[in-house]
C-alpha positions in Angstrom: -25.8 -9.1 12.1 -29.0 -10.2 11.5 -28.5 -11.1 7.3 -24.8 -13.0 9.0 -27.0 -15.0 11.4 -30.1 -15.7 8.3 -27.1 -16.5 6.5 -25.2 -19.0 8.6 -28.7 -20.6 9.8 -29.0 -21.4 6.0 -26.1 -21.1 3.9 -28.0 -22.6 1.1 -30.4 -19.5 0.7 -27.4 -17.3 -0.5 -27.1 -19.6 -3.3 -30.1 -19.9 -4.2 -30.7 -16.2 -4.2 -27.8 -16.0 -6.3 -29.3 -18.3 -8.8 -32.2 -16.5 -8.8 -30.8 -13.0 -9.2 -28.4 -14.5 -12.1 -31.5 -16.1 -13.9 -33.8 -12.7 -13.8 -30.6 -10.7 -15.1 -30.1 -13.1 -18.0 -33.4 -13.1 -19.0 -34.1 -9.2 -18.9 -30.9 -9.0 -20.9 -32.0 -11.0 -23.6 -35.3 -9.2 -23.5 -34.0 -5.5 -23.5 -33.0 -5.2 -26.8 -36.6 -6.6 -27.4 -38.2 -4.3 -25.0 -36.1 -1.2 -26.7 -37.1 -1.9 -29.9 -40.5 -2.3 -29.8 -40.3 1.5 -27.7 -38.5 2.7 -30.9 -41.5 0.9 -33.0 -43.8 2.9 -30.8 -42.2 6.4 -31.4 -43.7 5.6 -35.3 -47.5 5.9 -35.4 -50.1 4.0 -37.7 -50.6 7.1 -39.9 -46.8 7.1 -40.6 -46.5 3.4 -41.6 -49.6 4.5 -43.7 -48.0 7.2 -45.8 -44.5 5.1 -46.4 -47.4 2.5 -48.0 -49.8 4.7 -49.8 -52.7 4.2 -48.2 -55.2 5.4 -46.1 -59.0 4.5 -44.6 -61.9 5.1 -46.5 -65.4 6.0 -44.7 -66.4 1.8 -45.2 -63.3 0.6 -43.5 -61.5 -0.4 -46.9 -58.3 0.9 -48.2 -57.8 3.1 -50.5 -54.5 2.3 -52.0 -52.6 4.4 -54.2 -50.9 3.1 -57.1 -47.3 3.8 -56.7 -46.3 0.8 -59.5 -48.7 0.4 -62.4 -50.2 -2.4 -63.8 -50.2 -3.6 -67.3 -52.4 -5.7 -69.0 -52.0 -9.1 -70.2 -50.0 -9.7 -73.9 -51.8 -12.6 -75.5 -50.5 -12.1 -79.0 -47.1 -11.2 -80.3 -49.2 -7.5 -82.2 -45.7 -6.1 -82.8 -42.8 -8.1 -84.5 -40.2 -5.5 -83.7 -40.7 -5.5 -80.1 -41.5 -9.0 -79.0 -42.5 -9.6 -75.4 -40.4 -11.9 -73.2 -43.6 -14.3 -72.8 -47.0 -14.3 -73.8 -49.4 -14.1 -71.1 -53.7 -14.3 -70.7 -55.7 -13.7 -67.6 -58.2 -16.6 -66.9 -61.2 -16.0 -64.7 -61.6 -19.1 -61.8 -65.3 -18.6 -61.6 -68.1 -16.8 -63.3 -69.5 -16.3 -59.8 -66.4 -14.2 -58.3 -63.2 -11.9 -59.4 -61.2 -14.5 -59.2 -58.5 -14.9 -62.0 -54.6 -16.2 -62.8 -52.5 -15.0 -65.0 -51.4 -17.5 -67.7 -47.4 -17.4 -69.3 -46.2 -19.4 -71.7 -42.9 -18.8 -73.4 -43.0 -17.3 -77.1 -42.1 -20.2 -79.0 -43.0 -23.2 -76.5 -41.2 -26.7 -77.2 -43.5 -28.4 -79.7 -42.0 -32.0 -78.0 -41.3 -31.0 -74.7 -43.5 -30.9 -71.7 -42.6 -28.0 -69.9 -42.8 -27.5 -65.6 -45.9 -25.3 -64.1 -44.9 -23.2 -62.3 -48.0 -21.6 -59.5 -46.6 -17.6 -58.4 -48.2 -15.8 -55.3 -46.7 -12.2 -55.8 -45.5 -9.9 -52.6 -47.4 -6.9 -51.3 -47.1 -8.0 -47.7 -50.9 -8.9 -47.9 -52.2 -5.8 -48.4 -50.8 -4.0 -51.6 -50.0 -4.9 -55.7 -52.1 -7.6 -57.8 -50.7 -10.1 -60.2 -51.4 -7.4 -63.2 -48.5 -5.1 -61.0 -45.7 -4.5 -63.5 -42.9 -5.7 -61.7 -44.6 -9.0 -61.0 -45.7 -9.5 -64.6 -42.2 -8.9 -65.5 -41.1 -11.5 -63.0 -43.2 -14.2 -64.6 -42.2 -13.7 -68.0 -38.7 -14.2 -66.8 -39.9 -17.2 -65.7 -41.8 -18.5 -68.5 -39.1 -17.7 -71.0 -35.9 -18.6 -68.9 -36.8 -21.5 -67.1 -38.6 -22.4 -69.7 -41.9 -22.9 -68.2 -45.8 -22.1 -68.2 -46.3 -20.0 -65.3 -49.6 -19.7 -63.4 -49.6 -16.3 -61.3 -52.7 -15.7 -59.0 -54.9 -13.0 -58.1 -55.7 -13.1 -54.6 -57.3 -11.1 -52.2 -56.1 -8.6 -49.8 -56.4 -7.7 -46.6 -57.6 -5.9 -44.0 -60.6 -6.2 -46.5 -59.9 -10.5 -46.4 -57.6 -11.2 -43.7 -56.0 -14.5 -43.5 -56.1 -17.1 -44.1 -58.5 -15.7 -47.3 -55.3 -15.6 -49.6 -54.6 -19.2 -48.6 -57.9 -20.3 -49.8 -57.7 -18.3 -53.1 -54.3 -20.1 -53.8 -55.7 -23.6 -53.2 -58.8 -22.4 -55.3 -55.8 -21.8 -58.3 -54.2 -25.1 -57.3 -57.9 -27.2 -58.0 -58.2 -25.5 -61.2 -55.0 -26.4 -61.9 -56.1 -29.6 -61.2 -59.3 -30.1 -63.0 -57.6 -28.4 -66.1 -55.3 -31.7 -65.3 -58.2 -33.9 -65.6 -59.5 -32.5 -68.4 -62.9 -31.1 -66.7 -64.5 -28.4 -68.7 -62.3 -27.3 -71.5 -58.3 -26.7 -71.0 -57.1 -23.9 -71.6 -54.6 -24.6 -74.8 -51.6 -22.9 -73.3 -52.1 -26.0 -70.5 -51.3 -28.6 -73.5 -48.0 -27.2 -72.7 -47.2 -28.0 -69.2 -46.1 -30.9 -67.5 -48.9 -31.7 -64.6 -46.6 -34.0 -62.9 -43.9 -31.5 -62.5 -45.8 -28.4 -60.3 -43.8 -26.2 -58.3 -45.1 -23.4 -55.9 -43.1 -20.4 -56.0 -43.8 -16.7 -53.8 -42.0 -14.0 -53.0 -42.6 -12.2 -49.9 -46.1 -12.6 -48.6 -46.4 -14.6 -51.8 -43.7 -17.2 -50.1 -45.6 -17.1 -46.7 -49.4 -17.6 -49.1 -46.7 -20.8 -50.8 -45.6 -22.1 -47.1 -49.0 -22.4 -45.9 -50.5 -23.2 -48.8 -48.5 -26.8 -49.0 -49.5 -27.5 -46.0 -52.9 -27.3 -46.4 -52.8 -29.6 -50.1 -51.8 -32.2 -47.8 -55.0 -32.8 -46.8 -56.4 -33.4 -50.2 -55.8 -36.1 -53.4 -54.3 -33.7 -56.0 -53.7 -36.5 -58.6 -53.1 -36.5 -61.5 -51.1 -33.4 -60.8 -47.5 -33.5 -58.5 -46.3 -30.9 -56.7 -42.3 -31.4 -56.6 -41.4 -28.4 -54.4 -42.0 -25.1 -53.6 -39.7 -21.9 -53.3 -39.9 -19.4 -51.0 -37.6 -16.1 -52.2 -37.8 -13.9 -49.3 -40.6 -15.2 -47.3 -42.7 -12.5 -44.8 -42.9 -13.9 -41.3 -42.5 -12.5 -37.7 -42.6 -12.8 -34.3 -43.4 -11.5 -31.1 -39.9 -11.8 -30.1 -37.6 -10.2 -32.4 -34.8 -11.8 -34.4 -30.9 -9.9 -34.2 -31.8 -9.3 -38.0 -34.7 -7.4 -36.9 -33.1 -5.3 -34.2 -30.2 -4.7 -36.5 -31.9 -3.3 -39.4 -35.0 -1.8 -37.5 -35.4 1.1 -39.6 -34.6 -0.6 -43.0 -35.5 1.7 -45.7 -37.7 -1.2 -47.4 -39.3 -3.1 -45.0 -38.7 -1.0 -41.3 -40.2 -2.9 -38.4 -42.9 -0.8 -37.2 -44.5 -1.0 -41.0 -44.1 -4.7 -40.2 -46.2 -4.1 -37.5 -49.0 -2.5 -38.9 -48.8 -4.6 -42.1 -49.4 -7.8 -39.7 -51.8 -5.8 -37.3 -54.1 -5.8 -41.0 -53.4 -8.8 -42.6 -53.9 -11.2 -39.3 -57.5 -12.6 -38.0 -58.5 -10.1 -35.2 -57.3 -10.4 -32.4 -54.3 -12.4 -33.1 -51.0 -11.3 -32.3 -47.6 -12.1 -34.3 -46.9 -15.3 -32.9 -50.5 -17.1 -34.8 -49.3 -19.6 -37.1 -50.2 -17.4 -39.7 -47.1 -14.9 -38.9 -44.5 -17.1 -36.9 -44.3 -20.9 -38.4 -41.9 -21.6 -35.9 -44.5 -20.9 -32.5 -46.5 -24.3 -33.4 -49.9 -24.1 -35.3 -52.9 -27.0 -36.5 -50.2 -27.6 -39.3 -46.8 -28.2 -37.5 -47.2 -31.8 -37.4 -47.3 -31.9 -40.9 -44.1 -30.1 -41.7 -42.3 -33.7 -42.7 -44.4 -34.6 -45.5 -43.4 -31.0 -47.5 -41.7 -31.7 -50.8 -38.5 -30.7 -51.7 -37.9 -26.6 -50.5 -36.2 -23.6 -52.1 -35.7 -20.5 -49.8 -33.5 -17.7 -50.2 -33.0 -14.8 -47.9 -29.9 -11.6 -47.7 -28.0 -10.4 -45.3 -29.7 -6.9 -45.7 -32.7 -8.3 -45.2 -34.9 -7.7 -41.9 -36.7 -10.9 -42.9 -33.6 -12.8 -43.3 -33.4 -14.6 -39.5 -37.2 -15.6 -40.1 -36.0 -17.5 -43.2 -33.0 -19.0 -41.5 -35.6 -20.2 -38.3 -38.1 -21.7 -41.0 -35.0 -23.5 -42.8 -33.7 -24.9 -39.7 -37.4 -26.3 -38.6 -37.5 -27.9 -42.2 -34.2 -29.5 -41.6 -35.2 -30.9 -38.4 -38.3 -32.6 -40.3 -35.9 -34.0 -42.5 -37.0 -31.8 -45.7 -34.9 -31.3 -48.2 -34.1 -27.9 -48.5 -31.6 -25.6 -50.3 -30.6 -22.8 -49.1 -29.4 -20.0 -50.7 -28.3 -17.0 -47.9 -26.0 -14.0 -49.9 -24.0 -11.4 -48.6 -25.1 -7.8 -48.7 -28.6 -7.7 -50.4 -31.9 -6.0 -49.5 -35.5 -6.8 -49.6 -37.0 -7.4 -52.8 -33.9 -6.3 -54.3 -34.4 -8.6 -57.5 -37.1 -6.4 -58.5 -34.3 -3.3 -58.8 -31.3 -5.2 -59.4 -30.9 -7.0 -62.9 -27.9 -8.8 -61.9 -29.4 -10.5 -58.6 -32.4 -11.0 -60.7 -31.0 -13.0 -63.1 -29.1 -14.5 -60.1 -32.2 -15.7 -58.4 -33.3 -16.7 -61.8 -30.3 -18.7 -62.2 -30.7 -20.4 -59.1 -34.3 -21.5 -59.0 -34.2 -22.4 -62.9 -31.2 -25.5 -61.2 -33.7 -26.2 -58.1 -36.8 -27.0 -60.6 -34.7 -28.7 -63.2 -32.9 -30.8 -60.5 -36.2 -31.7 -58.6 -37.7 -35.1 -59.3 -34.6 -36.4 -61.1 -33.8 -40.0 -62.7 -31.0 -42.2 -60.8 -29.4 -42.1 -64.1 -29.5 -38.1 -64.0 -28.1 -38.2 -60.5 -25.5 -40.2 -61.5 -24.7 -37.6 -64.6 -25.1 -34.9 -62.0 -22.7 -36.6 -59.3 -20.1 -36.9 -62.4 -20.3 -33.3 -63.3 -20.0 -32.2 -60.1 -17.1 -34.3 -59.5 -15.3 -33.2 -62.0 -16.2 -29.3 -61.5 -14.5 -30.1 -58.0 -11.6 -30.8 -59.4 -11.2 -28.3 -61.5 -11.6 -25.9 -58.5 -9.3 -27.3 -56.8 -6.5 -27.6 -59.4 -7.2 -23.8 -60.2 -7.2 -23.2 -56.0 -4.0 -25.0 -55.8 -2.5 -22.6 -58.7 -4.1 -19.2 -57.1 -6.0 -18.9 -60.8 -9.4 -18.6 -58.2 -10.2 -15.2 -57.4 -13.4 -15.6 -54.9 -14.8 -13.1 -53.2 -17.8 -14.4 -52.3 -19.3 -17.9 -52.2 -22.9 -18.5 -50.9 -24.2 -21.9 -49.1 
C-alpha cells in the first residue's frame, strides 16, 4: 500500500528508478568481463610472469635476464665467399661517454647510382628483454637491408625496470640526431651513410619497438630535423594497453605468446612509478602532453592479426589516426599470432612484402601516382574479368 500510494503521488519516480536501475546494469555488464579477467590475471603471480620471461631480481634491484635467443655479432666484411651474409652490418657507438650504439646494414652490393631509403629499427622485447645484437632482430634487418633495398639503422636502447620510460624514447631520438648530424656532415660520416637517402627516413618497430616508433614521432615534432625527412613510420605489432580491456584481450587472455597477466607485469616494469596502464606511455588513446599533435604525423604503417592480444590496441590507435586525418594503411590478417614473422618464413616475407610497397610508395611524384593509378586500374580489371569467369580462387583478402 504504501510503495501504490509513493507511486501514484509520483508516477514519475518509477521511471526514473527504472532508468537508473537499467543504466547501473548496463554498465556492470560491460565491466564484468573486465572485472573477471583481471580476477583470472590475479590467480597468476609476479614470480610466474617471471619464469615464462627468464628473469628474476638480483640483490641491486636489476634483472638478471637469461638469454633464451642469442646474440650474434656484427658482419662487416663478406670473410667467407661461399656463405655470403644477407647484408653487411657494423655497430657504431653514439657517444664515447655512454653504451650507446646502432647497428649499421647496408645491402651486399649497394646501388653505386642510387640513393637508397634509411630505414631507423627499434626491436621488441616489451621494454625489458633482447638488444639490437638479438639474432632474430639482426636477421630482421638484413632482410630489410637486402630486400627493400635499404641501409638500415637498428638501435640499442635501454631497458627497463633499470630505465623506465620514457628512457627508450630519448635513446631513439638520441639515434635520430645522429642520424642527423651524419646528415649534415658533422664529424666524419660513416661511409655506409654515402648510401642512404636523408630525405627519405622511415621509422619502423616491432612490438615495444612500434610503441618506442609511435612516441618517438611525436616527440621530433618539436625539433628542426632538416636536412633529413622523415616520410613515415611503421608500426608491425605495436605494444599498448589499457586499464580497460579490449574483446581481443579477454578473448585470448591466456595467449601462449603474450598472456595478459605477463602484460601486466611487463607494464608494471617498464612504466614511471606509480603510473597505471592508462599513462600515455601504455594507452595512446587515454589523452597524453602529445595528443594534440597526432595530425601533424607522417604517413603510418601498422599491422596487427587476428591472433593477436595486441590486435584491438592497434585497431583503437588506427582509428585515432584516421580521425586526425593521417594517412594510414592498414594491414589486419586473419589467423596470425604475436610476433609470428619471427617463426613464420612465409608471413615474414609477407610483412616484408608489404612494408617494402608502403616505403617505396611514400613520398611519390604526381607522375608516379599517375603510373600507379594506371597500374592499379588495369590490375582491377583483370580481377574482375577473372571474377567474372570464376578463374579467382580467394580465400583470403586483407584490408
Amino acid at each position: 500500500m504504501f510503495r501504490q500510494h509513493c507511486l501514484n503521488q509520483n508516477p514519475k519516480s518509477w521511471h526514473a528508478l527504472a532508468s537508473y536501475s537499467l543504466l547501473v546494469f548496463l554498465l556492470f555488464s560491460q565491466s564484468w568481463p573486465s572485472i573477471m579477467a583481471d580476477e583470472k590475471v590475479a590467480d597468476h603471480t609476479w614470480q610466474d610472469a617471471f619464469e615464462v620471461l627468464g628473469i628474476s631480481w638480483n640483490p641491486d634491484g636489476t634483472l638478471h635476464r637469461e638469454i633464451q635467443i642469442p646474440m650474434v655479432n656484427a658482419t662487416p666484411t663478406l670473410t667467407d665467399p661461399n656463405n655470403s651474409p644477407l647484408a653487411l652490418s657494423a655497430d657504431i657507438q653514439l657517444s664515447p661517454e655512454s653504451k650507446a650504439y646502432v647497428r649499421l646494414y647496408i645491402p651486399v652490393t649497394p646501388p653505386a647510382t642510387t640513393k637508397l631509403p634509411l630505414i631507423i629499427y627499434l626491436h621488441g622485447g616489451d621494454f625489458v628483454l633482447y638488444s639490437a645484437s638479438t639474432v632474430i632482430f639482426h636477421e630482421f634487418c638484413n632482410n630489410i637491408a637486402s630486400q627493400f633495398p635499404a641501409v638500415v639503422v637498428s638501435v640499442e636502447y635501454r631497458l627497463a625496470p633499470e630505465n623506465r620510460l620514457p628512457a627508450a624514447y630519448d635513446d631513439a631520438l638520441t639515434a635520430i640526431f645522429w642520424v642527423k648530424n651524419q646528415a649534415l656532415g658533422i664529424g666524419s660520416r660513416d661511409p655506409w651513410l654515402y648510401y642512404a637517402d636523408f630525405s627519405k627516413v622511415f621509422l619502423l618497430g616491432s612490438s615495444a619497438g612500434a610503441n618506442i616508433v609511435y612516441h618517438t614521432a611525436l616527440r621530433t615534432l618539436d625539433f628542426d630535423l632538416s636536412p633529413i625527412k622523415i616520410r613515415g613510420i611503421l608500426l608491425n605489432q605495436p605494444f599498448f594497453g589499457g586499464e580497460i580491456r579490449t574483446p581481443s584481450e579477454l578473448r585470448l587472455i591466456d595467449d601462449p605468446y603474450v598472456p595478459l597477466y605477463v602484460c601486466d607485469v611487463l607494464w608494471t616494469l617498464a612504466l614511471p612509478h606509480g603510473a597505471n596502464r592508462d599513462h600515455e606511455f601504455c594507452n595512446p588513446i587515454a589523452g597524453g602532453s602529445y595528443l594534440g599533435r597526432v595530425s601533424r604525423l607522417p604517413r603510418v604503417f601498422a599491422k596487427a592479426d587476428e591472433g593477436d592480444p595486441l590486435s584491438d590496441r592497434t585497431t583503437q590507435l588506427v582509428e585515432l589516426l584516421s580521425k586526425n586525418k593521417v594517412s594510414v594503411v592498414y594491414q589486419y590478417n586473419q589467423g596470425g599470432f604475436h610476433g609470428i614473422e619471427l617463426q613464420n618464413t612465409t608471413a615474414a616475407q609477407s610483412l616484408y612484402d608489404a612494408m617494402k610497397s608502403f616505403v617505396n610508395s611514400t613520398g611519390v611524384t604526381d607522375d608516379e601516382v599517375s603510373l600507379y593509378l594506371a597500374t592499379l586500374f588495369t590490375l582491377t580489371v583483370r580481377f574482375n574479368e577473372m571474377w567474372k569467369n570464376e578463374l579467382l580462387d580467394i580465400s583470403f583478402i586483407a584490408i
